[in-house]
MDTraj code that builds the backbone (N, CA, C; nanometers):
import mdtraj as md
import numpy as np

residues = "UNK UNK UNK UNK UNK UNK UNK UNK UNK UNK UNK UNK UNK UNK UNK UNK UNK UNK UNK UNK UNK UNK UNK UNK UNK UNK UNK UNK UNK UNK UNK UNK UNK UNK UNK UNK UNK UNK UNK UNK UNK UNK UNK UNK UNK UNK UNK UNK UNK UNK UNK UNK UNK UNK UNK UNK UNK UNK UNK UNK UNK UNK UNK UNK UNK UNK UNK UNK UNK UNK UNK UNK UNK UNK UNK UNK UNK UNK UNK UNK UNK UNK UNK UNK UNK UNK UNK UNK UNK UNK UNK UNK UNK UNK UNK UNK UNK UNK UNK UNK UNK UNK UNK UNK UNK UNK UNK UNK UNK".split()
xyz = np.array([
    [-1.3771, 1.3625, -1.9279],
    [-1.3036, 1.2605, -1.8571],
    [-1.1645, 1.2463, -1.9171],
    [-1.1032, 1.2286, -1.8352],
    [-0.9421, 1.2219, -1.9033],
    [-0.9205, 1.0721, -1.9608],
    [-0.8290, 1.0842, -2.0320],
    [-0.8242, 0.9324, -2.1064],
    [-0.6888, 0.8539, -2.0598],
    [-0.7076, 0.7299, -2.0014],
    [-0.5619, 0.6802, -1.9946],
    [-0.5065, 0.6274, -2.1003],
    [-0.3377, 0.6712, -2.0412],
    [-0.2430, 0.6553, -2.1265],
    [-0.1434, 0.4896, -2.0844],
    [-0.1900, 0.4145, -2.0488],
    [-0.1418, 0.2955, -1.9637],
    [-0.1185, 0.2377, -2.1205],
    [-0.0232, 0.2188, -2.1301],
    [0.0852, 0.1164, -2.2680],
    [0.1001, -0.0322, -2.2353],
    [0.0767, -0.0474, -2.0977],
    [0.0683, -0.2051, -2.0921],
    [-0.0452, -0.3004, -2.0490],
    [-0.0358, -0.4136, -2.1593],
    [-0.1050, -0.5173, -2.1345],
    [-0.0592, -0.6582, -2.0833],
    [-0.1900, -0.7208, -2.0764],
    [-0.1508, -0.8413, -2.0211],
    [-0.0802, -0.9592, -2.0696],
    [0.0039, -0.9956, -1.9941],
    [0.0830, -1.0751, -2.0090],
    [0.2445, -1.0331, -2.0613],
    [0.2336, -0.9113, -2.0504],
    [0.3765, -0.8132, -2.0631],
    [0.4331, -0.8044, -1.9563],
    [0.6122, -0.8386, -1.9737],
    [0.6875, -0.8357, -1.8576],
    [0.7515, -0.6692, -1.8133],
    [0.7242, -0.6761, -1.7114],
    [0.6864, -0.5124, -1.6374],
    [0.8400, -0.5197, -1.5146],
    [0.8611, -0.3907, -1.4766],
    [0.9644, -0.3602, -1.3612],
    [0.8968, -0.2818, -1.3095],
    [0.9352, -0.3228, -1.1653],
    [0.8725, -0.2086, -1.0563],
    [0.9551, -0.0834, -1.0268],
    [0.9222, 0.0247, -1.0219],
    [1.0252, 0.1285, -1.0149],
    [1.0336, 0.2191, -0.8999],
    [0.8867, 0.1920, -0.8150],
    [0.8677, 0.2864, -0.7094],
    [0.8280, 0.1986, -0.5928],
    [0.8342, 0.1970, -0.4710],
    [0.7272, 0.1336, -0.3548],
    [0.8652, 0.0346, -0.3158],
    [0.7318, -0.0539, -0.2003],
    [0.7980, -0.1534, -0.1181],
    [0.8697, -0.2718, -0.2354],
    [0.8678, -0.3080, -0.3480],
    [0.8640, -0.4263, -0.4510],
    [0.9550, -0.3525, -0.5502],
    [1.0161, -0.1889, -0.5256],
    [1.1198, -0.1164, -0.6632],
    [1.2064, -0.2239, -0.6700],
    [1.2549, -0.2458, -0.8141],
    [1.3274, -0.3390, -0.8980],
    [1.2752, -0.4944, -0.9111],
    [1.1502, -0.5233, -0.8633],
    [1.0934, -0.6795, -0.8956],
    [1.0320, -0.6561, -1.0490],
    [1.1108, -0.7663, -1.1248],
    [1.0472, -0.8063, -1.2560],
    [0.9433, -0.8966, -1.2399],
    [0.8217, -0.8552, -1.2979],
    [0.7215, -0.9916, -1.3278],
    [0.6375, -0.9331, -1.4357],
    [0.5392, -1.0691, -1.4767],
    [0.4314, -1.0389, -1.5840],
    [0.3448, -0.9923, -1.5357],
    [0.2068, -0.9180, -1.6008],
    [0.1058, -0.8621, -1.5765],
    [0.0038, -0.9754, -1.6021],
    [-0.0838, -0.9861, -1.4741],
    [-0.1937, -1.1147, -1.4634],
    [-0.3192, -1.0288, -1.5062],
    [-0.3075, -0.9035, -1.5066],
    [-0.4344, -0.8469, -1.4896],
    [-0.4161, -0.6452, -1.5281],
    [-0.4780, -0.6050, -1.6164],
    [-0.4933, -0.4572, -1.5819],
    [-0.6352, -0.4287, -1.5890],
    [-0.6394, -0.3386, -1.4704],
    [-0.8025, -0.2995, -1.4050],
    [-0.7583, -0.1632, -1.4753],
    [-0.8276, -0.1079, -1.6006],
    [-0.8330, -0.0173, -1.6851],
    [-0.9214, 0.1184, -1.5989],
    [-0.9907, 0.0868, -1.5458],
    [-1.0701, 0.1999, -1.4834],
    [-1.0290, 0.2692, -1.3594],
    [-0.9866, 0.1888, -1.2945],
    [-0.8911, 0.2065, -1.1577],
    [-0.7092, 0.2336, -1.1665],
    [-0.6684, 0.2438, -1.3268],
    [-0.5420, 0.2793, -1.3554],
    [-0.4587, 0.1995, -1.2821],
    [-0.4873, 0.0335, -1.2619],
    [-0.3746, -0.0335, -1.1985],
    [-0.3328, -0.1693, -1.2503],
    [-0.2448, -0.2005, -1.2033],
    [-0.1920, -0.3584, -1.2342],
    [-0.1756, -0.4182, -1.1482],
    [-0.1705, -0.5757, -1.1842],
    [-0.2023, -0.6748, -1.0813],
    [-0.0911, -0.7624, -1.1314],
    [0.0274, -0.7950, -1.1119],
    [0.1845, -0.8234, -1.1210],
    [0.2097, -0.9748, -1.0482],
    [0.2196, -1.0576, -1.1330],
    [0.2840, -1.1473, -1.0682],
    [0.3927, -1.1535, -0.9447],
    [0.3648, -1.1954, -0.8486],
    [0.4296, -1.1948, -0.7220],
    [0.5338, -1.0757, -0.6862],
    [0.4462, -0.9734, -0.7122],
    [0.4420, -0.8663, -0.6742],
    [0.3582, -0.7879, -0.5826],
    [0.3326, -0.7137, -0.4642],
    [0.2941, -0.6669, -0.3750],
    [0.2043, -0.7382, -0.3013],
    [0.2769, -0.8701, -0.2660],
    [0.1989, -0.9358, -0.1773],
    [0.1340, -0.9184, -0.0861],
    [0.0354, -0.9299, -0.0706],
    [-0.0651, -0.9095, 0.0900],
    [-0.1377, -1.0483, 0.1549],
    [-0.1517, -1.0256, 0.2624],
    [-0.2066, -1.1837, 0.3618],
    [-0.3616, -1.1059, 0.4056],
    [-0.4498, -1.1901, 0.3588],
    [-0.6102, -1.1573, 0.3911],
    [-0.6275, -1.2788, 0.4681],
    [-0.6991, -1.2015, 0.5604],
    [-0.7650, -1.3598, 0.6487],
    [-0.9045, -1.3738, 0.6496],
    [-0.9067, -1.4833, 0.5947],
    [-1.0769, -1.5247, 0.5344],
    [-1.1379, -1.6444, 0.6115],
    [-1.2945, -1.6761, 0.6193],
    [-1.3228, -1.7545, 0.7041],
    [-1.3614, -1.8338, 0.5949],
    [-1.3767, -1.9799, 0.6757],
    [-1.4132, -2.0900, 0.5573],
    [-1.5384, -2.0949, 0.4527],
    [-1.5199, -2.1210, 0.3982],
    [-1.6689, -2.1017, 0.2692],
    [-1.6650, -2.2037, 0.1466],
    [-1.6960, -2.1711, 0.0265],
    [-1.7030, -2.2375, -0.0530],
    [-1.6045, -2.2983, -0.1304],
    [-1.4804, -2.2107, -0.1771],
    [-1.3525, -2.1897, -0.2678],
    [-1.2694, -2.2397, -0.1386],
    [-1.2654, -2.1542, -0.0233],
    [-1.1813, -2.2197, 0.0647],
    [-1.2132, -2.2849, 0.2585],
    [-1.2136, -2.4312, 0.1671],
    [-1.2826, -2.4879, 0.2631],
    [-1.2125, -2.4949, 0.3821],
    [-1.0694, -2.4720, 0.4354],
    [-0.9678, -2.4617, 0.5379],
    [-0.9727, -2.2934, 0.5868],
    [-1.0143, -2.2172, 0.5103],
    [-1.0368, -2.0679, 0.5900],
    [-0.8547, -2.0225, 0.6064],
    [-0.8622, -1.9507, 0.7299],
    [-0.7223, -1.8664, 0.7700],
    [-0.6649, -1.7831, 0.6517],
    [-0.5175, -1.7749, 0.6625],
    [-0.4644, -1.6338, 0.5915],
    [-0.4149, -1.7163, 0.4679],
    [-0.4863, -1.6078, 0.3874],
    [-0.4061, -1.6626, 0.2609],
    [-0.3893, -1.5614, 0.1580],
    [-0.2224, -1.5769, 0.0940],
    [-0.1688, -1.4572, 0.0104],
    [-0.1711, -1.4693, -0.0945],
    [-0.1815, -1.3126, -0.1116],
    [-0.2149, -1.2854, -0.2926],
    [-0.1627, -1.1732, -0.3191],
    [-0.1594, -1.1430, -0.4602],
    [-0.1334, -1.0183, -0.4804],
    [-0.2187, -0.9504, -0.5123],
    [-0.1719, -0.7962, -0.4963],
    [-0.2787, -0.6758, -0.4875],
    [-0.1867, -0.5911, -0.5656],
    [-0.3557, -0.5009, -0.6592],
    [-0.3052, -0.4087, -0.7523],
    [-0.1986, -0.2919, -0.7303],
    [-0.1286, -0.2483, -0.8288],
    [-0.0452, -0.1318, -0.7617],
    [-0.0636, -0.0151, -0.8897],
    [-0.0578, 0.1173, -0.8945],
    [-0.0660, 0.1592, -1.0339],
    [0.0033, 0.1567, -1.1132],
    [-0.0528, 0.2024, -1.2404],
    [0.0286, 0.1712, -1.3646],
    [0.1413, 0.2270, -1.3466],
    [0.1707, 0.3735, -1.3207],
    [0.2652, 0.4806, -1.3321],
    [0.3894, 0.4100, -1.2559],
    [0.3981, 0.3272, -1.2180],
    [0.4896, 0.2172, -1.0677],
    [0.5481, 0.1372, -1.1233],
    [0.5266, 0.1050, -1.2492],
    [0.5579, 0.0076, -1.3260],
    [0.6045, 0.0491, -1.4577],
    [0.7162, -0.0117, -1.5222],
    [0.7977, 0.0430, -1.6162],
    [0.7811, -0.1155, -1.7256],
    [0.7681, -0.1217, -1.8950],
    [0.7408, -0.2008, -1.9657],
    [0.8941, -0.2433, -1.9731],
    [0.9341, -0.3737, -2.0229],
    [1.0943, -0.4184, -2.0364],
    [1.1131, -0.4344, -2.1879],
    [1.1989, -0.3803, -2.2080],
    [1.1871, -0.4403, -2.3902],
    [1.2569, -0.5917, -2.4119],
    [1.2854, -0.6555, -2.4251],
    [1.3259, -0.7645, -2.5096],
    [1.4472, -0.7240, -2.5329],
    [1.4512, -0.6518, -2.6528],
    [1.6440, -0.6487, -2.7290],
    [1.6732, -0.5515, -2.6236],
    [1.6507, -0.4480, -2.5447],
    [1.7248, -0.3916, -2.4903],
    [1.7509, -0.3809, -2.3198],
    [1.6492, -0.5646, -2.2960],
    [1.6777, -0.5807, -2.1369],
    [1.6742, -0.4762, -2.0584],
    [1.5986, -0.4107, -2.0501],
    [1.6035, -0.2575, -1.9637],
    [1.4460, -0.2200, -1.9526],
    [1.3930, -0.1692, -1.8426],
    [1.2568, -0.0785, -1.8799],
    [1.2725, 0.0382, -1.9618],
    [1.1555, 0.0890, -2.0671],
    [1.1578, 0.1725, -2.1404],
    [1.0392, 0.2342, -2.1615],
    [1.0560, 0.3503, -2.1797],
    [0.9581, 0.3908, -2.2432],
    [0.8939, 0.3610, -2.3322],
    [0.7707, 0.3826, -2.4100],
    [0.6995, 0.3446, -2.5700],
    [0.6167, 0.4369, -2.5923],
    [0.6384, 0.4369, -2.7534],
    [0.5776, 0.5300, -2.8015],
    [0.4989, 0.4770, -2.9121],
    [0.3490, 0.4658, -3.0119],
    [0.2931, 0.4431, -3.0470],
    [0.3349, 0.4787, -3.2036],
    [0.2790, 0.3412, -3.3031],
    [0.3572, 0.3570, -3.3752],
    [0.2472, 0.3348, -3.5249],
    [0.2551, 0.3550, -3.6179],
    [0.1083, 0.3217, -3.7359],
    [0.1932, 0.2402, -3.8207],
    [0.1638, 0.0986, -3.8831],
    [0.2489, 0.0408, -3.9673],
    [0.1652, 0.0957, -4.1039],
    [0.2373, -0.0071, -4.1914],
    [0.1803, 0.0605, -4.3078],
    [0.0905, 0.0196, -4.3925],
    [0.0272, -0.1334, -4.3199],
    [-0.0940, -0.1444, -4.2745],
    [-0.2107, -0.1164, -4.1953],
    [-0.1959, -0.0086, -4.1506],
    [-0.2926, 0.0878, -4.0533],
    [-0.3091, 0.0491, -3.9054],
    [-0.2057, -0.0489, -3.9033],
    [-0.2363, -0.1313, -3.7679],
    [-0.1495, -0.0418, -3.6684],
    [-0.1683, -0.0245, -3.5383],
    [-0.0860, 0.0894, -3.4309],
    [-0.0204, -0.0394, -3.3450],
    [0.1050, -0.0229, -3.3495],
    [0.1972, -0.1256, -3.2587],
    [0.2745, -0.0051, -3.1447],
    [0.3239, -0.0647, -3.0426],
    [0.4170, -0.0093, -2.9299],
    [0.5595, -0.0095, -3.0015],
    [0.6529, 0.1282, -2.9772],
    [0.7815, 0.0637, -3.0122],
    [0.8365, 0.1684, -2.8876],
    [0.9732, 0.0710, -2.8776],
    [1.0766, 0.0856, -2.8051],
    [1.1527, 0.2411, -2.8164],
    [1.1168, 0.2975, -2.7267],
    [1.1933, 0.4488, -2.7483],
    [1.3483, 0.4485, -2.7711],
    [1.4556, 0.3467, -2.6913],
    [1.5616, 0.3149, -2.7007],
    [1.6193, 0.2331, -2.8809],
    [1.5688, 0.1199, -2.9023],
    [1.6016, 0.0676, -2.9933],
    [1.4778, 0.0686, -3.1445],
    [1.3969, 0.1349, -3.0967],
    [1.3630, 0.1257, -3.2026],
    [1.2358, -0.0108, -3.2633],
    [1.2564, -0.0922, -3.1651],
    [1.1766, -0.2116, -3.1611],
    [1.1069, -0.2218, -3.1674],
    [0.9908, -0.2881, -3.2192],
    [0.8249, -0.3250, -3.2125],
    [0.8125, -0.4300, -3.1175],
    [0.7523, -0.3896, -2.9978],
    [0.7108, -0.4718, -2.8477],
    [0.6209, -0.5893, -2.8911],
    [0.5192, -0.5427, -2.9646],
    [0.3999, -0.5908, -3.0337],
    [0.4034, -0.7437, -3.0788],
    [0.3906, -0.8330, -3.0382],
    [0.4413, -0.9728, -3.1348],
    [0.3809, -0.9268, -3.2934],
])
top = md.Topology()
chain = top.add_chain()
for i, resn in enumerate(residues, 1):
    res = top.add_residue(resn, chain, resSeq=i)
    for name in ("N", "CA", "C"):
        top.add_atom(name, md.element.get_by_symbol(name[0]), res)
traj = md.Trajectory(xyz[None], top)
């Protein structure tokens, strides 16, 4: 099985780079690890129309967002305001942090 290489997690602010949503900044609410996608704050909105039930007792259309893949989405660094690449990093405490291909940065709080 091939292994993914997806560098971002949740609650990391992401850019869209490809599709109907290229250049929307938002955070990541969600990554579905098995299905290689993300689920982006008000990003790729869709309208489902649902009938009334339990959660929604008024029924009709109601919007949400829907996953898009990882590869669509670019990580933002902090000091260098830009999407970037990352590359994996070993401190010298054995711990593996993300850093910034551009500056050099640790993404990682």
């Amino acid at each position: 099985m091939e292994k993914n290489k997806c560098h971002i997690k949740k609650n990391d602010k992401v850019k869209v780079i490809t599709g109907k949503d290229n250049g929307k900044i938002g955070k990541v609410i969600s990554v579905l690890q098995k299905k290689n996608r993300l689920l982006i704050e008000n990003v790729n909105m869709v309208k489902r129309h649902t009938r009334p039930n339990a959660t929604h007792k008024q029924g009709g259309i109601i919007e949400g967002e829907a996953a898009i893949h990882w590869s669509n989405a670019m990580l933002m660094c902090n000091n260098c305001i830009a999407p970037v690449r990352v590359k994996m990093q070993r401190l010298e405490d054995g711990k593996k942090v993300r850093v910034c291909r551009k500056c050099n940065e640790i993404i990682d709080a």
